[in-house]
Predicted model as a PDB file, atoms N, CA, C, CB and O in Angstrom, pLDDT in the B-factor column:
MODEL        1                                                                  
ATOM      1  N   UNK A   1       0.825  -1.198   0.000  1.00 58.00           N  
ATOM      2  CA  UNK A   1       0.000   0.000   0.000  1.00 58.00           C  
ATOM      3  C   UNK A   1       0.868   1.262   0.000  1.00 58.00           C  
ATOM      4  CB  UNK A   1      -0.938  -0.001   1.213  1.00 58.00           C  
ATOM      5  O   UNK A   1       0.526   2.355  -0.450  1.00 58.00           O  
ATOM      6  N   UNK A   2       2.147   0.926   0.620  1.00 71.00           N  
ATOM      7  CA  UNK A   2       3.025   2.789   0.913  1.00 71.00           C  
ATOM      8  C   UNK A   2       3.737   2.915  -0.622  1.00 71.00           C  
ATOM      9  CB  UNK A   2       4.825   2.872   2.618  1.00 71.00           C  
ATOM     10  O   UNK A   2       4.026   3.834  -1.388  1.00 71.00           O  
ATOM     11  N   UNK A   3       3.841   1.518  -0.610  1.00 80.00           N  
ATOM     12  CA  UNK A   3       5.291   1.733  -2.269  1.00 80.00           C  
ATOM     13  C   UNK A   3       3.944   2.232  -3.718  1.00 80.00           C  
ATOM     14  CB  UNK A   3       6.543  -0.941  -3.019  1.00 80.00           C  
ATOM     15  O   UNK A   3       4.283   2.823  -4.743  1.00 80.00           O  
ATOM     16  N   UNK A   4       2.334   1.755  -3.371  1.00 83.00           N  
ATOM     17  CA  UNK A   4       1.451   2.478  -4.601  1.00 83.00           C  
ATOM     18  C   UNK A   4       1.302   3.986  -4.113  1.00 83.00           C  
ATOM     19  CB  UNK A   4      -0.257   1.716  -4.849  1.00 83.00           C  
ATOM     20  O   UNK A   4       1.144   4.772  -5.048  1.00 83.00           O  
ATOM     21  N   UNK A   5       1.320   4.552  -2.841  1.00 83.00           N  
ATOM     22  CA  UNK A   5       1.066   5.900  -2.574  1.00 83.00           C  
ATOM     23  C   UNK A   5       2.388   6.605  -2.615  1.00 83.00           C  
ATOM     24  CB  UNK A   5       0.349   6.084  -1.256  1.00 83.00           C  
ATOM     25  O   UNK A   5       2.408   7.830  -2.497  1.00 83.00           O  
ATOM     26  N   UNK A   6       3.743   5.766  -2.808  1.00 83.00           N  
ATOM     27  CA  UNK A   6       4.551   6.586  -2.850  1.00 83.00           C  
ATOM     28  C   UNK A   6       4.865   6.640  -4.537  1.00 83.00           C  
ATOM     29  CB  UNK A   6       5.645   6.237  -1.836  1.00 83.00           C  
ATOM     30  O   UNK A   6       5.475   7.638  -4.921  1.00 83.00           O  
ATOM     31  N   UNK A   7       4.548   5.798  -5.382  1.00 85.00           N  
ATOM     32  CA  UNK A   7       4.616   6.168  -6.631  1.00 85.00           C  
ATOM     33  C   UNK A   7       3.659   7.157  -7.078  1.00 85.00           C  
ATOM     34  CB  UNK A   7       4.550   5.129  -7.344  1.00 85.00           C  
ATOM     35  O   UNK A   7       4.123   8.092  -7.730  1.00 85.00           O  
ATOM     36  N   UNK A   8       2.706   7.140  -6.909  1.00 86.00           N  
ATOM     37  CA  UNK A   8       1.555   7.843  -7.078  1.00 86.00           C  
ATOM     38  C   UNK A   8       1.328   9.590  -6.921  1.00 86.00           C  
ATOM     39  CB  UNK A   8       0.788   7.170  -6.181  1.00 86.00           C  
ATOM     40  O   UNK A   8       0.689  10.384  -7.611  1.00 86.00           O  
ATOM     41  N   UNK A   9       2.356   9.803  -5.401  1.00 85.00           N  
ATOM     42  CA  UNK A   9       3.056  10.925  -4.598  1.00 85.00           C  
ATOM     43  C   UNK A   9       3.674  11.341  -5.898  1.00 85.00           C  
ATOM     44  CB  UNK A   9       4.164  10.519  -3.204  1.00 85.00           C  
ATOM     45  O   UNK A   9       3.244  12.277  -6.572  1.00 85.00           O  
ATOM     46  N   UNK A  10       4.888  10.463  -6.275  1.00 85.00           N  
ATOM     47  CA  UNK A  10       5.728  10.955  -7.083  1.00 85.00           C  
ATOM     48  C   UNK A  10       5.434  10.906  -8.054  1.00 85.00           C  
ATOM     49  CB  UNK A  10       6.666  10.647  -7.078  1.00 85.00           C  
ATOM     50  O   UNK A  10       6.349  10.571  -8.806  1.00 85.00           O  
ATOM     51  N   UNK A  11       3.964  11.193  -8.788  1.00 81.00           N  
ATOM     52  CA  UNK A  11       3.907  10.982 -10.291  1.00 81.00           C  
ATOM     53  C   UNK A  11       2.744  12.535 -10.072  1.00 81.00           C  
ATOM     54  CB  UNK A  11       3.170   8.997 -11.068  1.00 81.00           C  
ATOM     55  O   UNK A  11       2.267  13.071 -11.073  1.00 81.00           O  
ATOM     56  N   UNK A  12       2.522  12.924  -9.027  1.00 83.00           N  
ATOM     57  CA  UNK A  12       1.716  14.081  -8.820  1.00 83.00           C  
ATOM     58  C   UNK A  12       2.621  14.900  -8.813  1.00 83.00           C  
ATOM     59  CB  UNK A  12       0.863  14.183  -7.712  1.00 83.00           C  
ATOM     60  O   UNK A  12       2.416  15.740  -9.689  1.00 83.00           O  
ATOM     61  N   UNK A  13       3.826  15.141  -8.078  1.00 81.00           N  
ATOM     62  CA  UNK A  13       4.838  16.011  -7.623  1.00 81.00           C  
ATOM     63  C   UNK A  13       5.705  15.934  -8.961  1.00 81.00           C  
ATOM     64  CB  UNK A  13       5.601  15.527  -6.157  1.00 81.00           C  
ATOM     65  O   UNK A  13       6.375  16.962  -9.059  1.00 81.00           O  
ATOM     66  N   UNK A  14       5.876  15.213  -9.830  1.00 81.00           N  
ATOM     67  CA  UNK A  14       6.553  15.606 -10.745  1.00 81.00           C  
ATOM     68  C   UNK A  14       5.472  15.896 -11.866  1.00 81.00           C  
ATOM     69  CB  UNK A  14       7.623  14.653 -11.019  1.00 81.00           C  
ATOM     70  O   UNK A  14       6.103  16.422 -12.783  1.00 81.00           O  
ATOM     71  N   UNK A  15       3.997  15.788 -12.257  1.00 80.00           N  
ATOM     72  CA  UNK A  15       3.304  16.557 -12.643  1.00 80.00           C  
ATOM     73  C   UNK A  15       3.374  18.203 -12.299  1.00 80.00           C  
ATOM     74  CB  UNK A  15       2.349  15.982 -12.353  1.00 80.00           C  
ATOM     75  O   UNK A  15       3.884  19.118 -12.947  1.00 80.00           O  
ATOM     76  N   UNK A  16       2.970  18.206 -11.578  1.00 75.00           N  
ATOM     77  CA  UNK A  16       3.094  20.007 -10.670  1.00 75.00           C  
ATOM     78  C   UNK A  16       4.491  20.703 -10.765  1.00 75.00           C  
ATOM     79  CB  UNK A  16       2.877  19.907  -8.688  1.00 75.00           C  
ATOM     80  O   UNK A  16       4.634  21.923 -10.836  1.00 75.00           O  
ATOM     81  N   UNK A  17       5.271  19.996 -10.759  1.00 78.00           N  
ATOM     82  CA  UNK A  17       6.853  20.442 -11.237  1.00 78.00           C  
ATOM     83  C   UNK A  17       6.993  21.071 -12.930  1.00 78.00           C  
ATOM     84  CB  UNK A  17       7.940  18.834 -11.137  1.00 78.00           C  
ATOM     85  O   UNK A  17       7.386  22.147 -13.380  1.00 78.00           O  
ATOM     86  N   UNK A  18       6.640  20.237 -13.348  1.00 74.00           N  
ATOM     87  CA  UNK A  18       6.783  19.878 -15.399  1.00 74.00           C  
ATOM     88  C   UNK A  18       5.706  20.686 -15.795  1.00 74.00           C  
ATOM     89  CB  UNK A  18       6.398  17.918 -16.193  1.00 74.00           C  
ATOM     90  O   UNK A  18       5.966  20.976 -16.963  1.00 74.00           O  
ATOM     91  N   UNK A  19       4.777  21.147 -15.523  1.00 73.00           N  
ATOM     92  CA  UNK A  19       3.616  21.902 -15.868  1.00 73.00           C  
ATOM     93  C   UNK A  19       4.276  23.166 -16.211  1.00 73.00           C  
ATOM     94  CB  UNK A  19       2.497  22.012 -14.732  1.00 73.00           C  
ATOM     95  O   UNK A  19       4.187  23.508 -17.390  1.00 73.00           O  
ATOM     96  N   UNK A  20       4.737  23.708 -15.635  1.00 69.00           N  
ATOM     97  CA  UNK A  20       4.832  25.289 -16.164  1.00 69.00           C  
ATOM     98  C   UNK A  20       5.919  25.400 -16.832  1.00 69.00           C  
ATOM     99  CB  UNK A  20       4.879  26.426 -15.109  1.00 69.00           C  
ATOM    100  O   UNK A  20       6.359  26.543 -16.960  1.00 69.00           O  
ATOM    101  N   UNK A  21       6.954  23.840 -17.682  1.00 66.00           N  
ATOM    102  CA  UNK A  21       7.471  23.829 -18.746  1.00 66.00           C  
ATOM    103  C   UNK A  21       5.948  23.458 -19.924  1.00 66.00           C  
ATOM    104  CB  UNK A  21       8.811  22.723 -18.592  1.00 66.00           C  
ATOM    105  O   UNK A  21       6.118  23.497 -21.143  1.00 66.00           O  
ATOM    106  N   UNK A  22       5.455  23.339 -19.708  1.00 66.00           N  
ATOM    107  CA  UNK A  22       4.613  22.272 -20.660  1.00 66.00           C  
ATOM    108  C   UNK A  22       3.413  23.512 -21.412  1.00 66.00           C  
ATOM    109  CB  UNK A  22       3.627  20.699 -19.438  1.00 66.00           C  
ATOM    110  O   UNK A  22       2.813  23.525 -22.487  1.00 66.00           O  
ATOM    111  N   UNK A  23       3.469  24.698 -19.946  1.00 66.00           N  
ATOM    112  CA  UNK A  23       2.939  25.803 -20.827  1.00 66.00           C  
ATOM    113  C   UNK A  23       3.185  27.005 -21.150  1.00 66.00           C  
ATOM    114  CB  UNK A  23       2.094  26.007 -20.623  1.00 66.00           C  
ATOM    115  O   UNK A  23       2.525  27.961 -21.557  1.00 66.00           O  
ATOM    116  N   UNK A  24       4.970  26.658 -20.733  1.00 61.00           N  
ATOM    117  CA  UNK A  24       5.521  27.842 -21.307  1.00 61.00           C  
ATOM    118  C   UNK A  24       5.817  27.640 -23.361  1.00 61.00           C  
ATOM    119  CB  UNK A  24       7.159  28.064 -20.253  1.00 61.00           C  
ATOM    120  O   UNK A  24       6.030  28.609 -24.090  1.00 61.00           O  
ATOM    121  N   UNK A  25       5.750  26.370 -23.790  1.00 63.00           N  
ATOM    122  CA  UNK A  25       5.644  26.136 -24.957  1.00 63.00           C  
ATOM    123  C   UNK A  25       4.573  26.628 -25.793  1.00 63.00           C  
ATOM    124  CB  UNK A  25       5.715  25.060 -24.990  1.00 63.00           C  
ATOM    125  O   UNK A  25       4.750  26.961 -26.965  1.00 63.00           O  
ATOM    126  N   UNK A  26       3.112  26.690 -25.003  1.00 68.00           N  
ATOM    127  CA  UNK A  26       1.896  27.914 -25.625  1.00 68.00           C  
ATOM    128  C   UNK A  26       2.429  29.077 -25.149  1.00 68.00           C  
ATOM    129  CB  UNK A  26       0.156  27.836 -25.033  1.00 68.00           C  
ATOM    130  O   UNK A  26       1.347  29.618 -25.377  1.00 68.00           O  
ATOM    131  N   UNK A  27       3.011  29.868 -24.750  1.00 76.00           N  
ATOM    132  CA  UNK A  27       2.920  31.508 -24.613  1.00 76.00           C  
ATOM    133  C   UNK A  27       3.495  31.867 -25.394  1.00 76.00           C  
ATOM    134  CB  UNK A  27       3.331  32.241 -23.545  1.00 76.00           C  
ATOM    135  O   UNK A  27       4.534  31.466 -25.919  1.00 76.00           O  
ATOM    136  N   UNK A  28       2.669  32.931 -25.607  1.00 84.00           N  
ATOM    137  CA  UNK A  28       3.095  34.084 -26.946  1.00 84.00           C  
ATOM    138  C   UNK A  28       4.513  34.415 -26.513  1.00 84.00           C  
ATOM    139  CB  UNK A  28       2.021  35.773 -27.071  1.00 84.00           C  
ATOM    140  O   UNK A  28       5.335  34.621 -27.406  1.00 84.00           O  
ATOM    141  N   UNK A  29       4.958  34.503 -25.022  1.00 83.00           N  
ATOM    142  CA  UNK A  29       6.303  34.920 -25.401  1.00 83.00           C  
ATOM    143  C   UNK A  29       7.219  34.343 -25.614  1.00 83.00           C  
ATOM    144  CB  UNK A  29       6.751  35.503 -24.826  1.00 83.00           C  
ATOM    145  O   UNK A  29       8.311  34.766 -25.996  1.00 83.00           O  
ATOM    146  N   UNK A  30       6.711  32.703 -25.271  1.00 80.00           N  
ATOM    147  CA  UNK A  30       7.996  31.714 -25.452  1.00 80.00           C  
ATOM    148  C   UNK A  30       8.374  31.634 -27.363  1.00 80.00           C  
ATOM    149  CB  UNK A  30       7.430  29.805 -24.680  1.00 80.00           C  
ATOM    150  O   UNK A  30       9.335  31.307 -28.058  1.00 80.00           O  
ATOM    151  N   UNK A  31       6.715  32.241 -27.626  1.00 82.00           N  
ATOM    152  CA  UNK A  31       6.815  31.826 -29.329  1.00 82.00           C  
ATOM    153  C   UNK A  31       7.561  33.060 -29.933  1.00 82.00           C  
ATOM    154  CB  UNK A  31       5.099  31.629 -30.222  1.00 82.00           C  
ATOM    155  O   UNK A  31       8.182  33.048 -30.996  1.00 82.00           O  
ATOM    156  N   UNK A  32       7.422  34.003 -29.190  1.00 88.00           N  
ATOM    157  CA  UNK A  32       8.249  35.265 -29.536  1.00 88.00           C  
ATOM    158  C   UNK A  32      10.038  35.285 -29.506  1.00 88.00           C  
ATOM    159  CB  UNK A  32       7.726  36.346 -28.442  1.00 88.00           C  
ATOM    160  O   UNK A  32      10.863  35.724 -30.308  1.00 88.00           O  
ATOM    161  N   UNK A  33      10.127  34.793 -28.571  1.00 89.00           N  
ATOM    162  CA  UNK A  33      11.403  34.824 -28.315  1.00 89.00           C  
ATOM    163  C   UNK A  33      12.041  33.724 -29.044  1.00 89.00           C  
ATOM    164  CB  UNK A  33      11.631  34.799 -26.946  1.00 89.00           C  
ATOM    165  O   UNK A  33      13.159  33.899 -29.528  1.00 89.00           O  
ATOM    166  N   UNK A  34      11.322  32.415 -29.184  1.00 88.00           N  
ATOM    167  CA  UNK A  34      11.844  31.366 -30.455  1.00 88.00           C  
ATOM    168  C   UNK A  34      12.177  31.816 -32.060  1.00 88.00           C  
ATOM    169  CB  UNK A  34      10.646  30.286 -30.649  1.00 88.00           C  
ATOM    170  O   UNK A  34      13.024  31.537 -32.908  1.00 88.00           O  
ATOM    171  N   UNK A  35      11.201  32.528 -31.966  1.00 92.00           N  
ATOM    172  CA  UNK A  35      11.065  33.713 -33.493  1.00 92.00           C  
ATOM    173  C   UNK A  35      12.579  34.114 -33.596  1.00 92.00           C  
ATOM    174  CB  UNK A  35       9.884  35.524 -33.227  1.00 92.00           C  
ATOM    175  O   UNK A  35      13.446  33.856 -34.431  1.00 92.00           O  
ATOM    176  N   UNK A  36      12.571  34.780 -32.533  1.00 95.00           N  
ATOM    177  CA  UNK A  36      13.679  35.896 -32.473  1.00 95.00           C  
ATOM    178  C   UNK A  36      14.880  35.422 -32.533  1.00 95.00           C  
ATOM    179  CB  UNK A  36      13.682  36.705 -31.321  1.00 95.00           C  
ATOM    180  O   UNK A  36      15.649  35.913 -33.360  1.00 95.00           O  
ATOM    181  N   UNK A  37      15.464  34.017 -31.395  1.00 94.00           N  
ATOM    182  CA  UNK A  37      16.163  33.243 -32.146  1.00 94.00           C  
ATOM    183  C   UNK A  37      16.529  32.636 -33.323  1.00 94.00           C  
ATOM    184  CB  UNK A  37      16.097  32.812 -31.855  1.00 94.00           C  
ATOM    185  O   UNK A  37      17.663  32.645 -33.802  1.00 94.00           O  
ATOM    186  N   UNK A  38      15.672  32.172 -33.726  1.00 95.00           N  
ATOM    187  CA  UNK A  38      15.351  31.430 -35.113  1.00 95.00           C  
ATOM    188  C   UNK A  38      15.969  32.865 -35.898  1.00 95.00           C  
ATOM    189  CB  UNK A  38      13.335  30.878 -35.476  1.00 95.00           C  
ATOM    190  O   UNK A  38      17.169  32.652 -35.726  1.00 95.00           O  
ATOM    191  N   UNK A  39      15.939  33.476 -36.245  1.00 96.00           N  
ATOM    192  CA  UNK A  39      16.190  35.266 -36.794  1.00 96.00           C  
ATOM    193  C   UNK A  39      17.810  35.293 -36.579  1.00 96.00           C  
ATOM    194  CB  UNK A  39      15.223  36.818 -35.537  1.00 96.00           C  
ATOM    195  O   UNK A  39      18.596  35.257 -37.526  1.00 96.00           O  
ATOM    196  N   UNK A  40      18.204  35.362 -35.209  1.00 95.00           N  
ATOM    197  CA  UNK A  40      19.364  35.735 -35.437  1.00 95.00           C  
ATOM    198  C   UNK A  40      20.282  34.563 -35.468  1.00 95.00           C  
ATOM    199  CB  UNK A  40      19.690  36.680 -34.559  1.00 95.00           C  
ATOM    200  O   UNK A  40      21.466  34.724 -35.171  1.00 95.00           O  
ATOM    201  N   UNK A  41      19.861  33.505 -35.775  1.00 95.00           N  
ATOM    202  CA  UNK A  41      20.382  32.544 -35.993  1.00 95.00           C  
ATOM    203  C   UNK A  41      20.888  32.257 -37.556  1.00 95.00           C  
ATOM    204  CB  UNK A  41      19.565  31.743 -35.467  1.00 95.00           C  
ATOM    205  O   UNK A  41      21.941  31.804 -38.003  1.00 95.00           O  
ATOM    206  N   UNK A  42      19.652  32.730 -38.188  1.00 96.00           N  
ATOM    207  CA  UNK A  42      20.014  32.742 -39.532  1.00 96.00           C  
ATOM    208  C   UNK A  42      20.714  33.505 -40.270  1.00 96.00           C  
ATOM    209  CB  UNK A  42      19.250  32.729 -40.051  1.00 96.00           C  
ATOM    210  O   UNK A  42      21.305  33.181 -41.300  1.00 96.00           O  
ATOM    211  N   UNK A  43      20.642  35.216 -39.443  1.00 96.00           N  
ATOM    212  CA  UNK A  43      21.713  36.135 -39.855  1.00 96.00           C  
ATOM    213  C   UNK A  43      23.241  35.623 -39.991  1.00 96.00           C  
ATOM    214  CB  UNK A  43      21.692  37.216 -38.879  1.00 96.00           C  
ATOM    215  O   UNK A  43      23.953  35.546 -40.991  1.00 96.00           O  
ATOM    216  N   UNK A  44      23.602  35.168 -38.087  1.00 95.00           N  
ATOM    217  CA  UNK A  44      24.458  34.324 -38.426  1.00 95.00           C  
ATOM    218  C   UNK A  44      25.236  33.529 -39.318  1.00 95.00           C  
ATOM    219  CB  UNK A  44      24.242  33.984 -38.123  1.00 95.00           C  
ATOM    220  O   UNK A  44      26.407  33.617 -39.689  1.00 95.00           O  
ATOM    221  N   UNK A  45      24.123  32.568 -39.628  1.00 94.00           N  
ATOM    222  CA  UNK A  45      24.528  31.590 -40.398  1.00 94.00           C  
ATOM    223  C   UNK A  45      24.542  32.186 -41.911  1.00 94.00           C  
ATOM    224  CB  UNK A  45      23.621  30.360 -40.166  1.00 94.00           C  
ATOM    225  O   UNK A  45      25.300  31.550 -42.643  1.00 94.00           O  
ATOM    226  N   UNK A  46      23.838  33.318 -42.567  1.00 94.00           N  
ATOM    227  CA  UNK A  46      24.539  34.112 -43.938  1.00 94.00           C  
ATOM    228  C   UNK A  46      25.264  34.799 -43.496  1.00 94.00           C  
ATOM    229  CB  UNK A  46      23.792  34.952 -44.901  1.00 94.00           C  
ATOM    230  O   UNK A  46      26.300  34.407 -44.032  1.00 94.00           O  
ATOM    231  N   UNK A  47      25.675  36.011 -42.543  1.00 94.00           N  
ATOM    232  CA  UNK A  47      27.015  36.441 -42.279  1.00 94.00           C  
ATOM    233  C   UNK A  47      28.166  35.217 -42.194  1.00 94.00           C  
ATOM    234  CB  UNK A  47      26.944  37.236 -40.931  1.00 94.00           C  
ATOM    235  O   UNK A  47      29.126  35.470 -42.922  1.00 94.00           O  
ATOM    236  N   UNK A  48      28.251  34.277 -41.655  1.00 93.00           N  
ATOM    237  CA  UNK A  48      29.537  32.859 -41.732  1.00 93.00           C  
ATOM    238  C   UNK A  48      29.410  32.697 -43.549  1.00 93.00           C  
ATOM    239  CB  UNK A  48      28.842  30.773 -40.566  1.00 93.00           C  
ATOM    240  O   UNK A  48      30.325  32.999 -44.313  1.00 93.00           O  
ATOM    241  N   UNK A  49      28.288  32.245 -43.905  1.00 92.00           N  
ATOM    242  CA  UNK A  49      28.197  31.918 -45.205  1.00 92.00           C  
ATOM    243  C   UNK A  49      29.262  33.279 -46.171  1.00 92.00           C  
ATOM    244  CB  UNK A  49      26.353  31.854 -45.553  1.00 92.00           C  
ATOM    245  O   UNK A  49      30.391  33.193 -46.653  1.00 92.00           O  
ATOM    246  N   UNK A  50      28.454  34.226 -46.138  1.00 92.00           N  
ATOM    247  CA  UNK A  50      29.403  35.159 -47.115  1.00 92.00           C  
ATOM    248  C   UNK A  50      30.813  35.416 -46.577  1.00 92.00           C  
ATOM    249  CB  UNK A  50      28.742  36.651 -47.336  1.00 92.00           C  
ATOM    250  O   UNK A  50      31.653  35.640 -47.449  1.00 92.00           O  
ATOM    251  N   UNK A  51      31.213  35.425 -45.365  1.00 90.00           N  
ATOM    252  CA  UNK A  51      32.321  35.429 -45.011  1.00 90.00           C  
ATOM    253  C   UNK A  51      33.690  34.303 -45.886  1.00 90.00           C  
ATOM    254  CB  UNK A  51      31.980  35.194 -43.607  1.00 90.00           C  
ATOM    255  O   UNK A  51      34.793  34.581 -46.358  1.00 90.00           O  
ATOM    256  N   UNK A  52      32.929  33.035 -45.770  1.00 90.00           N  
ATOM    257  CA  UNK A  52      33.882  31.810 -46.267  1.00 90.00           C  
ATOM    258  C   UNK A  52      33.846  32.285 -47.393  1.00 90.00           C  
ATOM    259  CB  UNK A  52      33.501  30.223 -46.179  1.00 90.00           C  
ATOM    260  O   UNK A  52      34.868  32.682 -47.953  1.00 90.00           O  
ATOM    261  N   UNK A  53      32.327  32.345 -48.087  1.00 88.00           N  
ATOM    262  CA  UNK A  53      32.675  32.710 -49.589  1.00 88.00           C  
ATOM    263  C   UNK A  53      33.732  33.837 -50.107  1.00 88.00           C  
ATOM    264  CB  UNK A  53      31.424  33.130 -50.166  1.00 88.00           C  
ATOM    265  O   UNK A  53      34.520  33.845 -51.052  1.00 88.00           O  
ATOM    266  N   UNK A  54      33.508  34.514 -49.382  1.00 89.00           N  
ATOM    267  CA  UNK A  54      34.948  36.202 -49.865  1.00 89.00           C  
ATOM    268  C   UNK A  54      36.405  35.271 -49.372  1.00 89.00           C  
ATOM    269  CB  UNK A  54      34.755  38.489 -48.191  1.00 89.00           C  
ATOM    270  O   UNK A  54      37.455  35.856 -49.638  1.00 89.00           O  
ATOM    271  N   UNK A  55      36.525  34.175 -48.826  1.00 85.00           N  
ATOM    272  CA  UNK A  55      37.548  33.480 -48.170  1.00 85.00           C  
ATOM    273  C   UNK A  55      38.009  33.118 -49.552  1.00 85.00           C  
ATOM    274  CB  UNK A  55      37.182  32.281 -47.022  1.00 85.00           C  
ATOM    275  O   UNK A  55      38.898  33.675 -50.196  1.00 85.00           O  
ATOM    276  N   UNK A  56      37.141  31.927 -49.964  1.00 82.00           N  
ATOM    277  CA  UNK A  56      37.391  31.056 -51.344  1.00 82.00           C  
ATOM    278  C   UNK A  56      37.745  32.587 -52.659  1.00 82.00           C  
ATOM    279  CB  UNK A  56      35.442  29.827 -51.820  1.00 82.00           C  
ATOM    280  O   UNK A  56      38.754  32.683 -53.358  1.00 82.00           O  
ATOM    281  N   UNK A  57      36.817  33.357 -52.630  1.00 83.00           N  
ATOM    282  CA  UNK A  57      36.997  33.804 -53.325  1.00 83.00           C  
ATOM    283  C   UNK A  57      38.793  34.504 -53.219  1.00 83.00           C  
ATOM    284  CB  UNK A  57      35.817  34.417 -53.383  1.00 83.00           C  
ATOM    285  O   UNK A  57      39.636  34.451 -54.115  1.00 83.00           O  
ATOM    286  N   UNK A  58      38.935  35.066 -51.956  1.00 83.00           N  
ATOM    287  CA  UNK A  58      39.770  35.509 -51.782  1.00 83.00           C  
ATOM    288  C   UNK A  58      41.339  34.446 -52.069  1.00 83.00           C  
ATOM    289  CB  UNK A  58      39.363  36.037 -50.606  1.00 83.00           C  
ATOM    290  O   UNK A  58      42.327  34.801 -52.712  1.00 83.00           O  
ATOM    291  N   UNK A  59      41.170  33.359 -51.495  1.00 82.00           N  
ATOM    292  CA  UNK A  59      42.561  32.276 -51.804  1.00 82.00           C  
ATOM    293  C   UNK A  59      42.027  31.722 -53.546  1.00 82.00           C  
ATOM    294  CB  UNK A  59      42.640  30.452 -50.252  1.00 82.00           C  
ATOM    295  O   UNK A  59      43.005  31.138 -54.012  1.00 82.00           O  
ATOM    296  N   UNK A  60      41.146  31.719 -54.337  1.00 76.00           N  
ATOM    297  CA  UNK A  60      41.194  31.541 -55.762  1.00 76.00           C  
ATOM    298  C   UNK A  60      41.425  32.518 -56.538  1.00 76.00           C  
ATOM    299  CB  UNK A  60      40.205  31.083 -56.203  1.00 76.00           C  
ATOM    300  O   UNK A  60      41.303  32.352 -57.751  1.00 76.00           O  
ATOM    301  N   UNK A  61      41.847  33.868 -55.959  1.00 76.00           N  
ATOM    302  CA  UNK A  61      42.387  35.111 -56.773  1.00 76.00           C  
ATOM    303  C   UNK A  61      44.040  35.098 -56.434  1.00 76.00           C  
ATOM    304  CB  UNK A  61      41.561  36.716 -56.218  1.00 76.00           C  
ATOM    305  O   UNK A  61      44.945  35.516 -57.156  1.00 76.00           O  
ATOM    306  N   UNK A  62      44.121  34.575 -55.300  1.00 76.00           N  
ATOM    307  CA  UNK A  62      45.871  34.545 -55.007  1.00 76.00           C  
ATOM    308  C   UNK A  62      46.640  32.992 -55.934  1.00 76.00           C  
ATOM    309  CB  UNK A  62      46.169  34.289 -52.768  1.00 76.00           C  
ATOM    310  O   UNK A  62      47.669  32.659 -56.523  1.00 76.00           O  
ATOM    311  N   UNK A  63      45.640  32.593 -55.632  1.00 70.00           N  
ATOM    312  CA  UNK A  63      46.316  31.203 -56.713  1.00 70.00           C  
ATOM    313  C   UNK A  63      46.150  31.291 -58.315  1.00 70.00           C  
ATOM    314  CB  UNK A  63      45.438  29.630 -56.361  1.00 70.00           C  
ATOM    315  O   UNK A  63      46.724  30.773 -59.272  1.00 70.00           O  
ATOM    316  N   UNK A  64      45.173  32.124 -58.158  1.00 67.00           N  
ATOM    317  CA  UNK A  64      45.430  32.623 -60.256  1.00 67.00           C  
ATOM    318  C   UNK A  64      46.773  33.783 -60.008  1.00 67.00           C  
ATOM    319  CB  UNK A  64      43.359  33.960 -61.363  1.00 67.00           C  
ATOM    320  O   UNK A  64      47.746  33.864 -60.758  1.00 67.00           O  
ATOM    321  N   UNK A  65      46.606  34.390 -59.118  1.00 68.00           N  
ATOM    322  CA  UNK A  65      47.577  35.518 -59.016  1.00 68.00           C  
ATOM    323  C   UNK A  65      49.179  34.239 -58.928  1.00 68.00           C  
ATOM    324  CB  UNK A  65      47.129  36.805 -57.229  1.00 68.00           C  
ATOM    325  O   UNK A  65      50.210  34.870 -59.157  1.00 68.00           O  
ATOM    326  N   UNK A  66      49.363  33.179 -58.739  1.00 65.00           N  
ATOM    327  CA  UNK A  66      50.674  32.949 -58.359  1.00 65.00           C  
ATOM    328  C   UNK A  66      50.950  32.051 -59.459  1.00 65.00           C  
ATOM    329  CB  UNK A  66      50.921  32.403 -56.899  1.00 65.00           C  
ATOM    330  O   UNK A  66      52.105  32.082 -59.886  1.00 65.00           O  
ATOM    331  N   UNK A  67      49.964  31.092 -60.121  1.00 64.00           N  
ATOM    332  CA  UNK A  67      50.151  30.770 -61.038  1.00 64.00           C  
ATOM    333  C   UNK A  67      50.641  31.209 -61.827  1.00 64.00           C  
ATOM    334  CB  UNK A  67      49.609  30.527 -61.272  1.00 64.00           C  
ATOM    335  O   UNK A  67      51.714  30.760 -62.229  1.00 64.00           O  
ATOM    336  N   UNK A  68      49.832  32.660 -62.568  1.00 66.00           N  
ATOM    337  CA  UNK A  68      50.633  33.746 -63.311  1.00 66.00           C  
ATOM    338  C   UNK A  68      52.028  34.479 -63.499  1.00 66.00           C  
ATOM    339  CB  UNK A  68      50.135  34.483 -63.091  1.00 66.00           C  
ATOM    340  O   UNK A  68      52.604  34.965 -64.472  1.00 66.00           O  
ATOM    341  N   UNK A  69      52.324  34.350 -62.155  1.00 67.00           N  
ATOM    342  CA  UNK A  69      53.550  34.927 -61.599  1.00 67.00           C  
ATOM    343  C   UNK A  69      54.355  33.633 -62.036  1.00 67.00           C  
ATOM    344  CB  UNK A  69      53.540  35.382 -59.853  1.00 67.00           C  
ATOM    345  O   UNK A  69      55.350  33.977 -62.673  1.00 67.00           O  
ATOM    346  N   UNK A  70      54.259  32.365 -61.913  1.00 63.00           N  
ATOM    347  CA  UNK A  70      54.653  31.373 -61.953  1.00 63.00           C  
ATOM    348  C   UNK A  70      55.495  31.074 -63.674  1.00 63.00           C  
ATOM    349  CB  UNK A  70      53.434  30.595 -61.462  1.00 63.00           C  
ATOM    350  O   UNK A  70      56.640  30.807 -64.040  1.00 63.00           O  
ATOM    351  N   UNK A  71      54.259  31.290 -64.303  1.00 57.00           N  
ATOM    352  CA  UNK A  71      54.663  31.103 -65.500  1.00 57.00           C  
ATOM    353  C   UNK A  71      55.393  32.602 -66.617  1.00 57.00           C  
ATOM    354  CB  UNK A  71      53.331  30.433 -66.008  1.00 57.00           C  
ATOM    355  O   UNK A  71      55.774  32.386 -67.768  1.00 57.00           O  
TER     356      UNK A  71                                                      
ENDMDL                                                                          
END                                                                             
């Protein structure tokens, strides 16, 4: 009888715990602030993007440049 009321205890108490993760996933601000991540996440990730690219671009102008020099 104690080991069903003590599971039981502990399946209430970790209900009442987990709940106010469970509805911070509906609030407008959790969805706001995911937005907002999601946003500067992607800036990010095209600022890195054009960066490498001016990279490549930049080491495939020195290797036509040395080739040239080369010959």
């Amino acid at each position: 009888m104690s080991n069903s009321m003590g599971v039981a205890s502990v399946f209430v108490l970790s209900s009442l715990l987990l709940s106010p993760l469970a509805m911070a996933e509906e609030s407008q601000a959790f969805v706001a602030r995911n937005a907002e991540r999601a946003t500067v996440l992607q800036e990010v990730i095209a600022k890195h993007q054009s960066e490498q690219a001016q990279g490549l671009e930049q080491t495939a102008a020195k290797a036509d440049a040395d080739d040239a020099s080369e010959s």
